[in-house]
C-alpha positions in Angstrom: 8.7 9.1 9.7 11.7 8.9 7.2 10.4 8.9 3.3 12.5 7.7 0.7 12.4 7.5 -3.4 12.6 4.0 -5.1 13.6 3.0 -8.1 14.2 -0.4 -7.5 11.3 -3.0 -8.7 8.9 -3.7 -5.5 10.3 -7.7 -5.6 13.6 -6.3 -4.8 12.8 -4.2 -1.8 12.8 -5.2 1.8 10.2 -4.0 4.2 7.4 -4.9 6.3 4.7 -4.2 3.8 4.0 -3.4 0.0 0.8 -1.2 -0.4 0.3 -0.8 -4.2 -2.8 1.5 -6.0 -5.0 0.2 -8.4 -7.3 2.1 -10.0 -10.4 0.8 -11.9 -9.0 1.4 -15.1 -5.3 -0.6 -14.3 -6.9 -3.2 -12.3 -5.7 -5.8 -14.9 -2.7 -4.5 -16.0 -2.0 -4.2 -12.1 -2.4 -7.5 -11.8 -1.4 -8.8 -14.3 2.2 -7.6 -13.8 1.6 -9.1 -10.5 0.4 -12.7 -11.4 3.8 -14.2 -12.4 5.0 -13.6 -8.5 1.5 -15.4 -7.0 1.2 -18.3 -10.1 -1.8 -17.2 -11.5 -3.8 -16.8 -8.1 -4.2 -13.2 -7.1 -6.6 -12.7 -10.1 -8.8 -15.2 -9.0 -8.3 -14.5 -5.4 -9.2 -11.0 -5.9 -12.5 -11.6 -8.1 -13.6 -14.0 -5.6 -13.3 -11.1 -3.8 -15.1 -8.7 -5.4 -12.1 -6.7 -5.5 -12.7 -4.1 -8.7 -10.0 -1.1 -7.2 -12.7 1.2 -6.1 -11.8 4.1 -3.6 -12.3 3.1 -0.2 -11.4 -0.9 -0.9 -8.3 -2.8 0.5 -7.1 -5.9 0.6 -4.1 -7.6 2.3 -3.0 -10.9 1.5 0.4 -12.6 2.9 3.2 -13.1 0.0 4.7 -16.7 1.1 7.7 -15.2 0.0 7.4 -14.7 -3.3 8.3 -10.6 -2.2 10.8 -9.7 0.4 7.9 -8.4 1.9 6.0 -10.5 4.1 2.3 -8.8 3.1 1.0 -7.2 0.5 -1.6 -4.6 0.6 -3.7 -3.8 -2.6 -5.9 -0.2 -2.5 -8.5 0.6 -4.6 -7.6 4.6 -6.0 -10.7 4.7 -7.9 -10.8 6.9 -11.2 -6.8 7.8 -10.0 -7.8 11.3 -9.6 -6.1 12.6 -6.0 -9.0 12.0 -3.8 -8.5 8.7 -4.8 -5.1 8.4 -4.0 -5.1 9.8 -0.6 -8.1 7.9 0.3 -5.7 4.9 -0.9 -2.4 6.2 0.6 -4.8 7.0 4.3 -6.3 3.6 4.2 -2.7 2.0 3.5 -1.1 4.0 6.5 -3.8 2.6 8.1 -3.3 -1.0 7.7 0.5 -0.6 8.4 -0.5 0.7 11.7 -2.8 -2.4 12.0 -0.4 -5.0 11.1 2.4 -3.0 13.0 4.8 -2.3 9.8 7.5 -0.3 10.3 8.7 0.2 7.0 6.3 0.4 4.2 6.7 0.3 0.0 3.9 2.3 -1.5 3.6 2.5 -5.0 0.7 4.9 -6.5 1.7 5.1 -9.9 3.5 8.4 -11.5 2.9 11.8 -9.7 3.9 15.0 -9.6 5.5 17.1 -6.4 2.0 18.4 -5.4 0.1 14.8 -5.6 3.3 13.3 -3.8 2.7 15.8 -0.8 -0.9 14.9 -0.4 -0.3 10.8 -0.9 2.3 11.2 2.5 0.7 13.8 4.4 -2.8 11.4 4.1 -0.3 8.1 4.4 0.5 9.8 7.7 -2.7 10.9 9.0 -4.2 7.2 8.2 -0.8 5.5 10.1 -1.9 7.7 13.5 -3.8 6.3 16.2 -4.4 7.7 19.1 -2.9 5.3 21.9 -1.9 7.0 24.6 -3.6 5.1 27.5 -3.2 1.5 25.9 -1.4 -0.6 27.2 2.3 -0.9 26.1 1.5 -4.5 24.8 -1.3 -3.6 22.9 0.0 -0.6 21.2 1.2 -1.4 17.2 4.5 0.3 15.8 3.8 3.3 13.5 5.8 3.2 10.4 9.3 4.4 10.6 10.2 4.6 7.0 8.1 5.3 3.8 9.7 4.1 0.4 8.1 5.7 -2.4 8.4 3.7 -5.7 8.0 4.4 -8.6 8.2 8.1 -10.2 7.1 10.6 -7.2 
């Protein structure tokens, strides 16, 4: 897998999929920076939901073009602390995987070289699936390239 570092805003970057964290605490600051790109809906959307950014929570929504990315995924990093974030970058790798992205935008908010290490080794570990006697046709693409945004 090829990892790259972003500084381009997530509208302006093309790939398969946009996976960004959202903690409890930024949940509406997260969104809304997000809400002028949807018109108002993902808020709603995402309370109807029950969406609250709690470790372990994902949701994937299609972006109708309002991204250059056809899908969005939005993971729940809990408190932000770094078991949150590699919970969030494993279950993102794993929803690639699912959907078949082969180049992924993950945005986890600022960290440092240490935290950066952790979010791809755990991005990696959730992208993996053992497929080995599946069928060609039912096998999914692993993700090729990793574009870290933001500062990492």
């Amino acid at each position: 897998m090829q990892i790259q570092l972003s500084a381009l805003a997530l509208p302006d970057i093309v790939c398969d999929a946009v996976a960004i964290g959202v903690s409890t605490d930024s949940l509406d600051q997260t969104i809304a920076a997000l809400e002028g790109l949807f018109d108002g809906q993902l808020a709603t959307t995402l309370a109807n939901e029950d969406f609250k950014g709690k470790s372990s929570q994902i949701k994937s929504y299609p972006t109708f073009g309002r991204l250059k990315a056809p899908r969005i995924f939005l993971v729940g990093t809990g408190d932000g602390d770094i078991n949150g974030l590699q919970q969030a970058a494993g279950l993102a790798g794993h929803a690639a995987r699912k959907l078949g992205a082969e180049t992924v935008a993950l945005t986890l908010g600022a960290l440092d070289s240490s935290q950066t290490q952790r979010v791809v080794e755990a991005y990696h570990a959730g992208n993996y699936r053992f497929d080995k006697y599946k069928p060609e046709t039912d096998r999914k693409a692993r993700t090729a390239e990793l574009i870290l945004v933001g500062d990492a």
